[in-house]
KEFIKOL-271749 format. One line per field, with one value per residue (C-alpha): residue number from 0; residue in one letter; x, y, z negated. Coordinates in nm, 2 decimals. Example, Ala and Ser with C-alpha at 12.3 -4.5 7.8 and 13.67 -1.06 7.14 Angstrom:
<rs>
selo <- 0,1 $
mikol <- a,s $
px <- 1.23,1.37 $
py <- -0.45,-0.11 $
pz <- -0.78,-0.71 $
</rs>
This chain:
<rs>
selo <- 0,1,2,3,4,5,6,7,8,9,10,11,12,13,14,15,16,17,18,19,20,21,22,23,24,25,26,27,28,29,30,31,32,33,34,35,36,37,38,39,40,41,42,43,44,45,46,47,48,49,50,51,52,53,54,55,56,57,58,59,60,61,62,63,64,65,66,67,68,69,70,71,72,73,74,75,76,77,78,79,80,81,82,83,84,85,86,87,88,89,90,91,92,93,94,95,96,97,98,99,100,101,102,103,104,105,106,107,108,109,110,111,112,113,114,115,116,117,118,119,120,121,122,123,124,125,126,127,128,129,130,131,132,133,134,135,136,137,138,139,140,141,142,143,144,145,146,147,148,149,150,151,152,153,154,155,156,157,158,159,160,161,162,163,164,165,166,167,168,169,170,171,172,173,174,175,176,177,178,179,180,181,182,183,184,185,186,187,188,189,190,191,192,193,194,195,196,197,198,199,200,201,202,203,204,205,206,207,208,209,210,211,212,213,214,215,216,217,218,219,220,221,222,223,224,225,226,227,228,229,230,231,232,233,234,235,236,237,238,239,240,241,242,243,244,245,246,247,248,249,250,251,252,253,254,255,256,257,258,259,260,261,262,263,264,265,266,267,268,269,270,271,272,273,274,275,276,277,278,279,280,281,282,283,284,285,286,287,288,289,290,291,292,293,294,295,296,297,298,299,300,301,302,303,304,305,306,307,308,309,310,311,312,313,314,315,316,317,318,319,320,321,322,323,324,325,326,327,328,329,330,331,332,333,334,335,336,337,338,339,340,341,342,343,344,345,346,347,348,349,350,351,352,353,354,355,356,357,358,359,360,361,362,363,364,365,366,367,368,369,370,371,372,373,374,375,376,377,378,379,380,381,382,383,384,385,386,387,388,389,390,391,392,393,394,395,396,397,398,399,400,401,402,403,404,405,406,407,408,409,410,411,412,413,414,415,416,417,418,419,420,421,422,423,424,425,426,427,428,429,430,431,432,433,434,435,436,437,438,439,440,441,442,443,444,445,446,447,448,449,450,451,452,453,454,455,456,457,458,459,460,461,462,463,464,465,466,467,468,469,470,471,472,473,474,475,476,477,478,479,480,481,482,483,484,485,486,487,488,489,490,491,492,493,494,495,496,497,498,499,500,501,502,503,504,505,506,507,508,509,510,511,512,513,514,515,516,517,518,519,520,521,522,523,524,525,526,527,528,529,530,531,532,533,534,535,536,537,538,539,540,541,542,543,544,545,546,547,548,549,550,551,552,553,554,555,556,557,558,559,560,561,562,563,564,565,566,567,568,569 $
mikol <- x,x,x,x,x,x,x,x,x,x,x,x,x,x,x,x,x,x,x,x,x,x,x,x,x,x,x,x,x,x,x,x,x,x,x,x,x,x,x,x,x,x,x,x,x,x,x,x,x,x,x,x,x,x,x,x,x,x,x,x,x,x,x,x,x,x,x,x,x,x,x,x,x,x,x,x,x,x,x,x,x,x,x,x,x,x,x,x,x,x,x,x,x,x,x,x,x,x,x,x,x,x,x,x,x,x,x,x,x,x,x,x,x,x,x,x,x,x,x,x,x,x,x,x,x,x,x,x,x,x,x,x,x,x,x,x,x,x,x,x,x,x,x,x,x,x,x,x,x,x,x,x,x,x,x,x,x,x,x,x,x,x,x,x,x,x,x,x,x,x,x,x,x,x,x,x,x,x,x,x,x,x,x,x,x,x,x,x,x,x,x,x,x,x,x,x,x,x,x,x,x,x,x,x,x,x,x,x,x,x,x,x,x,x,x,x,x,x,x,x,x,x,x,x,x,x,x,x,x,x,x,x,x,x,x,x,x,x,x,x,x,x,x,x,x,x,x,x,x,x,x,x,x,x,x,x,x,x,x,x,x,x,x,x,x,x,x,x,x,x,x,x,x,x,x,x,x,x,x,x,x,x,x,x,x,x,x,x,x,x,x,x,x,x,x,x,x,x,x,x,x,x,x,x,x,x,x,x,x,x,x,x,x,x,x,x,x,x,x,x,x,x,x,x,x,x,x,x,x,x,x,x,x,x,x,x,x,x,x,x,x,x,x,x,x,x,x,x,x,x,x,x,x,x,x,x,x,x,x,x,x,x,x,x,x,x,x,x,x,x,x,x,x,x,x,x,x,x,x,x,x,x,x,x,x,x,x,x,x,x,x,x,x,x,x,x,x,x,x,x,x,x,x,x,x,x,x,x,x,x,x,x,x,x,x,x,x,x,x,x,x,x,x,x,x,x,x,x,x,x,x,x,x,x,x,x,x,x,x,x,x,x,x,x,x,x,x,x,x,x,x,x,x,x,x,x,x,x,x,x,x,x,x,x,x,x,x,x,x,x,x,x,x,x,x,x,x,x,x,x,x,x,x,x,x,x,x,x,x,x,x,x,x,x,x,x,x,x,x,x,x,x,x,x,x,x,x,x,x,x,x,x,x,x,x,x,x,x,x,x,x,x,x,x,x,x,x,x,x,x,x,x,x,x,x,x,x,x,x,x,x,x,x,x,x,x,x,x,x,x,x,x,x,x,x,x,x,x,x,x,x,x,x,x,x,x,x,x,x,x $
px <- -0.57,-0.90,-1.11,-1.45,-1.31,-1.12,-1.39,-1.55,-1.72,-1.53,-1.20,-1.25,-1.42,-1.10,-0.86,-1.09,-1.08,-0.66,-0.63,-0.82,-0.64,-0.33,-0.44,-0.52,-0.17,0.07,-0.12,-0.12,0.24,0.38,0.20,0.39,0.69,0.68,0.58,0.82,1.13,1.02,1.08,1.44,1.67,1.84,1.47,1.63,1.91,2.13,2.21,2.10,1.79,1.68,1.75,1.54,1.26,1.27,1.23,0.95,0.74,0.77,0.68,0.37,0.25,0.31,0.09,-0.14,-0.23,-0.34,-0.51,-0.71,-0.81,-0.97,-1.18,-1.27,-1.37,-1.58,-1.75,-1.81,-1.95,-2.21,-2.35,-2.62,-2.49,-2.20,-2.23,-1.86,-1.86,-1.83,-2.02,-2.33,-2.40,-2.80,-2.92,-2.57,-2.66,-2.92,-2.66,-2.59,-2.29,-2.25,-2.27,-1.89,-1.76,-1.51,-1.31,-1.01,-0.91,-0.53,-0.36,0.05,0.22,0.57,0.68,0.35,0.21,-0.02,-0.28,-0.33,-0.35,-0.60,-0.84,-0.87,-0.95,-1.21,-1.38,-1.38,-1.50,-1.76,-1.89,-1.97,-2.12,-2.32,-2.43,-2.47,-2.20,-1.89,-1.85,-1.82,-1.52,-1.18,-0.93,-0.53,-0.26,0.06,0.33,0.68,0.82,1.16,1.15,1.10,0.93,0.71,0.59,0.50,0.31,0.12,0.03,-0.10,-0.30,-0.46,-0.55,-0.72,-0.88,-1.03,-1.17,-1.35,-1.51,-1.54,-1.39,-1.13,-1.14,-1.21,-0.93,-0.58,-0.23,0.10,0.40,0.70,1.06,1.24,1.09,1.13,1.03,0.85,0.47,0.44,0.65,0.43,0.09,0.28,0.34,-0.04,-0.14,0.07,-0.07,-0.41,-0.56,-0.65,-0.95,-1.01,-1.24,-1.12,-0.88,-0.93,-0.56,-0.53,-0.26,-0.10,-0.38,-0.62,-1.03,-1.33,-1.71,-1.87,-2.09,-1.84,-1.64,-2.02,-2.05,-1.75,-1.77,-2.13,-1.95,-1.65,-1.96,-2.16,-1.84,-1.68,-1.42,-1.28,-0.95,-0.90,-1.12,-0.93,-1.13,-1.04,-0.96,-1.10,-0.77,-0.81,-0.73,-0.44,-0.45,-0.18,-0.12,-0.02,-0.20,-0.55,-0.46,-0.42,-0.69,-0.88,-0.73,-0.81,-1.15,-1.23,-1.07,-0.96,-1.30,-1.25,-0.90,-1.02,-1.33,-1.09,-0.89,-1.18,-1.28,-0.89,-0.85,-1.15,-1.06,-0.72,-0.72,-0.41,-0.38,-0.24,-0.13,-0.40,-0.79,-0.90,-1.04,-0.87,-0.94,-0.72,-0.72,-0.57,-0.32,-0.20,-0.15,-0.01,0.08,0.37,0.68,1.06,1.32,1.47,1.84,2.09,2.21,1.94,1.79,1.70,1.75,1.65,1.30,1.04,0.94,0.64,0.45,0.13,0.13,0.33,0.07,-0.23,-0.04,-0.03,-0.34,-0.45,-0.23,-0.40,-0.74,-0.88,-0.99,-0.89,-1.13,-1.11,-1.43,-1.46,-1.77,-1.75,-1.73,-1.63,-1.26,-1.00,-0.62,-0.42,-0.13,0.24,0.19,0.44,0.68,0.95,0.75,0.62,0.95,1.11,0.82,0.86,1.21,1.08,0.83,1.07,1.33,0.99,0.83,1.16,1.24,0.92,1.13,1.28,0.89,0.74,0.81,0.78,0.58,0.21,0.17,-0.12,-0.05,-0.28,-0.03,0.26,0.13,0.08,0.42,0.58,0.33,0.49,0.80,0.73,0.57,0.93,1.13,0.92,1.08,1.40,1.29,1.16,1.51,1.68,1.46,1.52,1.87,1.93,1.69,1.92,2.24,2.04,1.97,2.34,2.49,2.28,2.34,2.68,2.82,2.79,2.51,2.55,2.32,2.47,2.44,2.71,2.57,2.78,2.50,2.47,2.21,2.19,1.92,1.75,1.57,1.19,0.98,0.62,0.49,0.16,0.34,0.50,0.16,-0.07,0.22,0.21,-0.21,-0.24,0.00,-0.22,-0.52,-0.38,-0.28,-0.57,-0.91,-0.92,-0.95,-1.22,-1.39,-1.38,-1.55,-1.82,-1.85,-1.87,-2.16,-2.35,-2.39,-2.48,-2.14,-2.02,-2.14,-1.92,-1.64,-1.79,-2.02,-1.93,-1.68,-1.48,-1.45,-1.32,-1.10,-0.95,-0.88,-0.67,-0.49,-0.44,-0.28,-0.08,0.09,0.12,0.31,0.50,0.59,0.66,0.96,1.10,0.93,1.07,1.44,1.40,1.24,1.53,1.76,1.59,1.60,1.94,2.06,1.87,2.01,2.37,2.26,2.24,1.92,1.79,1.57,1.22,1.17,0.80,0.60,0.52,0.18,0.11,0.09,0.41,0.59,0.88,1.19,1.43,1.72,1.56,1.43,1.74,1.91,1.66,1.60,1.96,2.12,1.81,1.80,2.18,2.17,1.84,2.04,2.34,2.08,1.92,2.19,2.36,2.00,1.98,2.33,2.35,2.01,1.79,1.44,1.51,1.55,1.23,1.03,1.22,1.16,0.87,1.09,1.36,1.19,1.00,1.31,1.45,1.15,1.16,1.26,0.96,0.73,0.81,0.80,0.49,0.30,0.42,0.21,-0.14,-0.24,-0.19,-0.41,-0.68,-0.62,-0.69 $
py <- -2.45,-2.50,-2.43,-2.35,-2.03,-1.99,-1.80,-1.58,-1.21,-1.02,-1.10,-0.90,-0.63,-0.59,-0.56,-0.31,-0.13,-0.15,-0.05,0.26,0.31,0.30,0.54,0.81,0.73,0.77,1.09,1.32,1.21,1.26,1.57,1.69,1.62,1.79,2.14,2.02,2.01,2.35,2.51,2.41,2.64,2.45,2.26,1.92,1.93,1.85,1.54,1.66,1.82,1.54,1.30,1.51,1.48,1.12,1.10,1.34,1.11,0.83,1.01,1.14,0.86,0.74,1.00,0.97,0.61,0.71,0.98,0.75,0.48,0.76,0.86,0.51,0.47,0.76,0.68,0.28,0.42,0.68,0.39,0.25,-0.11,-0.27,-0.55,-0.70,-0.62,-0.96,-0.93,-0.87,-1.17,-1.21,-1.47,-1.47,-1.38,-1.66,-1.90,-2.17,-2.30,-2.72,-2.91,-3.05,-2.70,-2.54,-2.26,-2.21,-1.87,-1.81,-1.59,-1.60,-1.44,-1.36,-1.22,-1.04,-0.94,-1.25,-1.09,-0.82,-1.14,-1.35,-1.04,-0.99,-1.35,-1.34,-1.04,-1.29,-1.58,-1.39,-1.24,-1.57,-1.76,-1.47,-1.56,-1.92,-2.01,-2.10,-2.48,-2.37,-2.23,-2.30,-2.08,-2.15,-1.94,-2.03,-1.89,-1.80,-1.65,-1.77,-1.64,-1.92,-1.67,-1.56,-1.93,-1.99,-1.69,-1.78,-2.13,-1.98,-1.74,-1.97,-2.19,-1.90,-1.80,-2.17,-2.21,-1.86,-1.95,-2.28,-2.33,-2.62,-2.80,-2.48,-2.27,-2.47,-2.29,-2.46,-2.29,-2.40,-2.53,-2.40,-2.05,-2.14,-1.82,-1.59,-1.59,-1.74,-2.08,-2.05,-2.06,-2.31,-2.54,-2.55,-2.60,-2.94,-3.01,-2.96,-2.81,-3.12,-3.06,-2.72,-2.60,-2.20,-2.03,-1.69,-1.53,-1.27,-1.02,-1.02,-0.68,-0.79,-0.80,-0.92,-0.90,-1.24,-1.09,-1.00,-1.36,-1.57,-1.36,-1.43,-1.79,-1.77,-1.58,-1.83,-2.09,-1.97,-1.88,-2.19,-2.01,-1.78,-1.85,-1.54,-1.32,-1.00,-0.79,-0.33,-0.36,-0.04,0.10,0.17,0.12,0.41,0.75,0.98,1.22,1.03,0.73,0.91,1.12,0.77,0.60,0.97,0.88,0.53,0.56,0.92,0.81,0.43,0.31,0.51,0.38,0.01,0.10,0.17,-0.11,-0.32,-0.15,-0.17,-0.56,-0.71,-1.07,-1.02,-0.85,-0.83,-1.02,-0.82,-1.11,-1.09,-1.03,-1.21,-1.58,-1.84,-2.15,-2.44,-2.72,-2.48,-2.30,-2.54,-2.74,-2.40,-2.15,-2.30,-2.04,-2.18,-1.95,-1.73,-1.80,-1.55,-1.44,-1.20,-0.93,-0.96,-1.34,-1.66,-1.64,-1.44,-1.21,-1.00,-1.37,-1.19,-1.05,-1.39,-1.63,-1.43,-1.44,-1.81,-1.88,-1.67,-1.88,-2.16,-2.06,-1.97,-1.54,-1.32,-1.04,-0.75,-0.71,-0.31,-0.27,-0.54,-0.37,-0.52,-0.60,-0.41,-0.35,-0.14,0.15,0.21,0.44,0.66,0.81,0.56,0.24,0.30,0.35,0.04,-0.16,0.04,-0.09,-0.43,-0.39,-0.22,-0.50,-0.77,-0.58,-0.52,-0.90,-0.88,-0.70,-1.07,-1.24,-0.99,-1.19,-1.58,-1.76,-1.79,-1.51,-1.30,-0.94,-0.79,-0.92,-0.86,-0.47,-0.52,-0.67,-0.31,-0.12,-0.28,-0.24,0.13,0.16,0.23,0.29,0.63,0.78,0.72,0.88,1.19,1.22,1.17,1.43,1.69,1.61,1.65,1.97,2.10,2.04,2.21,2.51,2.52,2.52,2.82,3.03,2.94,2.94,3.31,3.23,3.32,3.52,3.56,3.24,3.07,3.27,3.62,3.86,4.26,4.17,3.91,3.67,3.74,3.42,3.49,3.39,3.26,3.19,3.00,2.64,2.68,2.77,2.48,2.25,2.37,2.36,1.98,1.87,2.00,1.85,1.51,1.56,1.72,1.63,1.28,1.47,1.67,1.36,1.17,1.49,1.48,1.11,1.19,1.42,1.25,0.88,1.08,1.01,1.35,1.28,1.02,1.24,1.49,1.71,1.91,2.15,1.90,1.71,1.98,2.05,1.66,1.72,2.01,1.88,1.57,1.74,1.99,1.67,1.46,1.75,1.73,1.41,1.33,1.45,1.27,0.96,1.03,1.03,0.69,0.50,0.63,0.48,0.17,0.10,0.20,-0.03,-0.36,-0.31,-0.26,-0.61,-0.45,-0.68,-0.65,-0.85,-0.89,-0.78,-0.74,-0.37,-0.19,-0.21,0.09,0.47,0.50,0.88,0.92,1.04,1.35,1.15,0.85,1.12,1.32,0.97,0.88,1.20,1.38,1.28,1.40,1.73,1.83,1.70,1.99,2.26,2.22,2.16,2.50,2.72,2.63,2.68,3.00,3.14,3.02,3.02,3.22,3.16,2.77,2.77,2.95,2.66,2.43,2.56,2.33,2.02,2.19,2.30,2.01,1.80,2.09,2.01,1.66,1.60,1.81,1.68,1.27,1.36,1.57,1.32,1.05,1.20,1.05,1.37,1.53,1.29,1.32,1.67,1.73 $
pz <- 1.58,1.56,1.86,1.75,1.56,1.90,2.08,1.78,1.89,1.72,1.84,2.19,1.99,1.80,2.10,2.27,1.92,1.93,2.27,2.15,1.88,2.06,2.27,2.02,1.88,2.14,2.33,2.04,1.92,2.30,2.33,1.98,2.05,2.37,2.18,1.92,2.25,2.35,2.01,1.95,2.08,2.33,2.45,2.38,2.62,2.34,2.13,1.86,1.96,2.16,1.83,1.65,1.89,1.93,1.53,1.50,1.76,1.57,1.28,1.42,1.54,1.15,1.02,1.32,1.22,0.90,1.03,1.31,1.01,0.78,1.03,1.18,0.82,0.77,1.05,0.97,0.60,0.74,0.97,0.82,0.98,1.04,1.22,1.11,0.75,0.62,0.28,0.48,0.61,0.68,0.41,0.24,-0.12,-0.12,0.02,-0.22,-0.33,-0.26,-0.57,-0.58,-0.45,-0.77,-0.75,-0.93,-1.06,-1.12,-1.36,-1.28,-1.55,-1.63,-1.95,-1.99,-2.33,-2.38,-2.62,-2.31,-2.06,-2.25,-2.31,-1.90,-1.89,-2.16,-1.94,-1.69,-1.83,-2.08,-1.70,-1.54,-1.84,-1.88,-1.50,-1.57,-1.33,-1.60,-1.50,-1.14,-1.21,-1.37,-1.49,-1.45,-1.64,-1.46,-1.66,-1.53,-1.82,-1.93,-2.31,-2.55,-2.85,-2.54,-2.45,-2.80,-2.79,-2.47,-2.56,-2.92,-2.74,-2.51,-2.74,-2.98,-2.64,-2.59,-2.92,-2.94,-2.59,-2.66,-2.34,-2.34,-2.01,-1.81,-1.91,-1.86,-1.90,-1.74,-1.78,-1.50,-1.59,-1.29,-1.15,-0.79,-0.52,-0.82,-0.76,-0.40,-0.56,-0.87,-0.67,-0.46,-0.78,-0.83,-0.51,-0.52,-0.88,-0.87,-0.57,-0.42,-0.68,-0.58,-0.27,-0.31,-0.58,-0.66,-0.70,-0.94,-1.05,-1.47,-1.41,-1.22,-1.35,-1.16,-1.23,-1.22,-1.00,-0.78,-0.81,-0.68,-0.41,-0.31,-0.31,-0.16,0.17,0.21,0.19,0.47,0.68,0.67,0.97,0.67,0.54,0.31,0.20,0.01,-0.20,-0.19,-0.56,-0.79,-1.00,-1.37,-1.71,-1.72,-1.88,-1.81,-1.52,-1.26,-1.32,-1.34,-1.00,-0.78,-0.94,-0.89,-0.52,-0.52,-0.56,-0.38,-0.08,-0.05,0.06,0.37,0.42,0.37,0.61,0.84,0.80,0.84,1.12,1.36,1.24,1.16,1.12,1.14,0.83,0.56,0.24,-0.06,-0.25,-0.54,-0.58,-0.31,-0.24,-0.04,0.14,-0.04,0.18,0.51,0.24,0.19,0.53,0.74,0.46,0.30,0.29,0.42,0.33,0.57,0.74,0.58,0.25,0.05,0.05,0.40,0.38,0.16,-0.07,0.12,-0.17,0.04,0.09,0.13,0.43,0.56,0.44,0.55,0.92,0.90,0.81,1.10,1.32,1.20,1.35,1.06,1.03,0.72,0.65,0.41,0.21,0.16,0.08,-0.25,-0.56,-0.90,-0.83,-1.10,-1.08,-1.27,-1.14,-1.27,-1.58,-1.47,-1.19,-1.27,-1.28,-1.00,-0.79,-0.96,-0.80,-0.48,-0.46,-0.50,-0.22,-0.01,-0.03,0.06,0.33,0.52,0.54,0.77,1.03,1.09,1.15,1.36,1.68,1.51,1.75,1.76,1.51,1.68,1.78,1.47,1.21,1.38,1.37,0.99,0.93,1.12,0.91,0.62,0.74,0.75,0.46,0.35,0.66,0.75,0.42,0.58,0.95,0.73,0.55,0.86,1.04,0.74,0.79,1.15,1.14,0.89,1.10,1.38,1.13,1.03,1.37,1.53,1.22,1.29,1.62,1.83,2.03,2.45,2.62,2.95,3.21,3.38,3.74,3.73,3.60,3.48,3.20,2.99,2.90,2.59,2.39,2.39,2.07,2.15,1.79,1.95,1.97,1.65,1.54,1.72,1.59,1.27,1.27,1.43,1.14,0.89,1.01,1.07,0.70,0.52,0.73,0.57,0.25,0.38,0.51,0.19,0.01,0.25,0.24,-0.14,-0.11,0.16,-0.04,-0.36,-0.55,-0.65,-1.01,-1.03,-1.01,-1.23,-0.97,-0.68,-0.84,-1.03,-0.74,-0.52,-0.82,-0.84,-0.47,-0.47,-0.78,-0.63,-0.34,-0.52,-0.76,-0.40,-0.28,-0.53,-0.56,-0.19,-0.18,-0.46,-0.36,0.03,-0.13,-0.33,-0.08,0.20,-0.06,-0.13,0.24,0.27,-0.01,0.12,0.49,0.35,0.13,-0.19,-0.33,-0.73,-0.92,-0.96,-1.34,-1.58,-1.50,-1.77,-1.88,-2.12,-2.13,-2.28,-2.17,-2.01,-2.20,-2.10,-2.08,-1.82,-1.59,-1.59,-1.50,-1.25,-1.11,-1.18,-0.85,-0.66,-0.85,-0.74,-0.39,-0.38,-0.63,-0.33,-0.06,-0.12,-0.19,0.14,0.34,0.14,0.22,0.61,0.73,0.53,0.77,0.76,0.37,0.35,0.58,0.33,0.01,-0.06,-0.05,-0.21,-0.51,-0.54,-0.62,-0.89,-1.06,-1.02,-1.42,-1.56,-1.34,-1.37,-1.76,-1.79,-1.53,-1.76,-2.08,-2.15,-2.31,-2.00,-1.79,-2.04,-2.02,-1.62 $
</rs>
């Protein structure tokens, strides 16, 4: 490790910041489930009850974390300073760039439409000549794709791409024979080829743009901070049209610069690494971040498939700091285009991020990105504490419509004791949920008025009209998301893996009959769900009714989000 980077500022700035956070956490979450034990019937004295408490803690404190980074980021963006952010560097835009310093920007594909490929690398490269900083650069297409017509088209369209930019030397495509460990082997492969000429590469996704603007500056920062390892960009999301697509890149942009604020803000330089749009260190990559496989048969064994967050860990073991650049505009990626994409690359995720569960205590890996790894781990393991919850709260609603309750106590007594209803806990529950939910939403309006952005978003009353719709389609959608994810998670811990196929890139709908087989399971577990509630417990299926109906209409909704019409519409 080296030592110089050993004894940085920041680093006891960031425990005192954790500790904090920490703090917020776990008071708030103990305090809930305390008011959340003196509303069940029996205070927690039972099994049951008390399994039900123990789950709603942990899912507070879930919630609460988000809740704790929105507002640590609304209050680093209405400082006029922040001392950390990395892209404000004093004299780092005038920094210049060595004269043998090249960057290499890489382009993994795999069984992407090459015509789509080649016209994001033409933004590129169109960007920085336009800058008069092309022969800094180099640009790599490293192609996994195993379909023979598809390499033909690939190598055609690279070399139509070289001519019209006159570009050969600069732009290089390589396509590999055996597809070892998806993208992390695939950067590997270069990194053993070639990046001995290399000084950074800039990793991109099959969907990923930057400015050339965007791509210097970059380079200037890892320049003047030679202790940087990785430096990951907050990436912009665009380029889709329909429903769904426009309400997270609507999301994205309205309130993902607080998020990554407040990301920024809890880790500082023990920041994550999402695995594309971001700018990396060669020679240390590839001396501490090289991937083994994990003991054990997959999923939750062999190729490490989430290699982001494990590489950005390593090269913070190394000594060397990762920082999330929040405030740097110009990076692009695209979203799902639908409902069903998007789960299918959930399940992908999922099955990644839980192999973390078997890193989080690896030696030397500092405390931040062991936090990160169970963050990613319950990414997808809270939807499974939520269905457990609903499930065990429903057990607890079935058995006290069920069994003849007794109001006299075991001491010989004339009168009995009748159960006394104080709605104010149920209330103040009810209330601090909502707030932990909704006031980042609040905050990202007024952080949306106060910097002058509302025209961005179409003025004041269009924005306030993307929120609500925003929330009333999240609402929606949670459940139905909730209910995958508890099976994806359920299926990799029982062993179950799948493969790691192409995402679809265009606005194509969604047919009847694929929702009605994605979504038909999910749609008769709520038809049988809900009658039950309805007949037993009448009070309980009213409190449930949101999730309930949310899955019945789980078929329209995937197909009318699906529809570009629709996002063009709203």
């Amino acid at each position: 490790m080296k030592r110089e980077f050993l004894n940085e500022p920041w680093r006891k700035i960031a425990a005192r910041r954790r500790l904090l956070l920490l703090i917020l956490v776990l008071g708030p979450a103990l305090t809930a489930a305390y008011v959340m034990g003196g509303l069940l019937p029996h205070k927690g004295r039972t099994i049951l009850e008390a399994s039900i408490i123990v789950v709603y803690c942990v899912l507070f404190i879930w919630i609460s974390l988000g809740f704790w980074t929105a507002l640590a980021g609304f209050w680093t963006l209405l400082k006029r300073d922040d001392r950390f952010a990395v892209s404000r560097s004093r004299g780092e835009l005038d920094a210049p760039i060595r004269p043998h310093v090249k960057t290499a920007i890489l382009f993994p594909i795999c069984n992407e439409d090459p015509e789509r490929i080649m016209a994001g690398i033409q933004a590129v490269w169109r960007s920085l000549t336009r800058l008069g900083a092309a022969d800094r650069f180099d640009i790599h297409i490293l192609s996994d794709s195993n379909d023979p017509e598809r390499w033909v088209q690939e190598e055609a369209a690279w070399n139509r791409l070289c001519n019209d930019l006159s570009a050969h030397g600069h732009i290089f495509y390589r396509r590999r024979r055996i597809n070892l460990k998806r993208k992390s082997g695939n950067v590997a492969d270069f990194c053993r080829r070639y990046g001995a000429h290399y000084t950074y590469m800039i990793v991109f996704d099959a969907d990923s743009v930057m400015s050339g603007e965007t791509l210097i500056r970059m380079v200037r920062i890892m320049e003047r901070r030679r202790n940087v390892g990785i430096l990951q960009t907050a990436p912009a999301c665009t380029g889709r049209e329909t429903l769904i697509a426009r309400a997270q890149q609507f999301a994205n942009r309205a309130y993902g610069p607080m998020y990554a604020a407040g990301l920024h803000h809890w880790f500082l330089g023990d920041a994550q690494f999402w695995g594309h749009n971001a700018i990396i260190r060669v020679k240390p990559f590839m001396k501490h971040c090289a991937l083994t496989r994990l003991p054990g048969k997959p999923p939750l064994g062999g190729d490490i498939m989430s290699h982001d967050f494990v590489e950005s860990a390593l090269m913070r073991r190394a000594g060397y700091s990762v920082w999330l650049a929040y405030d740097l505009e110009g990076s692009y990626e695209e979203v799902p285009p639908n409902l069903l994409n998007e789960l299918k690359r959930d399940r992908r995720w999922c099955q990644g991020n839980l192999q973390h569960l078997r890193l989080v205590f690896t030696r030397g890996i500092f405390p931040g990105h062991r936090a990160l790894f169970l963050n990613g781990v319950m990414a997808y393991g809270s939807a499974l504490l939520w269905f457990l919850f609903l499930a065990l709260a429903t057990a607890e609603a079935v058995s006290e419509a069920l069994i003849q309750p007794d109001y006299f106590t075991p001491a010989k007594s004339l009168f009995p004791v009748w159960p006394v209803w104080d709605p104010i806990p149920a209330l103040s529950l009810l209330a601090g949920t909502a707030v932990v939910l909704f006031l980042p939403k609040l905050c990202a309006l007024l952080l949306a008025l106060g910097k002058g952005r509302r025209k961005q978003f179409g003025g004041f009353f269009a924005l306030c009209g993307s929120i609500m719709t925003e929330v009333v389609l999240s609402t929606l959608l949670a459940p139905v998301r909730m209910l995958f994810h508890s099976k994806y998670v359920f299926l990799t811990l029982m062993g179950m893996g799948i493969g790691w196929g192409t995402q679809q890139r265009d606005d194509e709908g969604t047919s009847f009959w694929d929702a009605l087989r994605f979504h038909g399971g999910g749609t008769l577990l709520a038809l049988a769900w809900g009658a039950a509630l309805f007949h037993i417990n009448r009070v309980f299926f009213w409190w449930s009714s949101p999730l309930v109906f949310s899955l019945l209409l789980s078929i329209p909704v995937s197909m009318l989000t699906s529809r570009a019409e629709m996002g063009r519409l709203f």
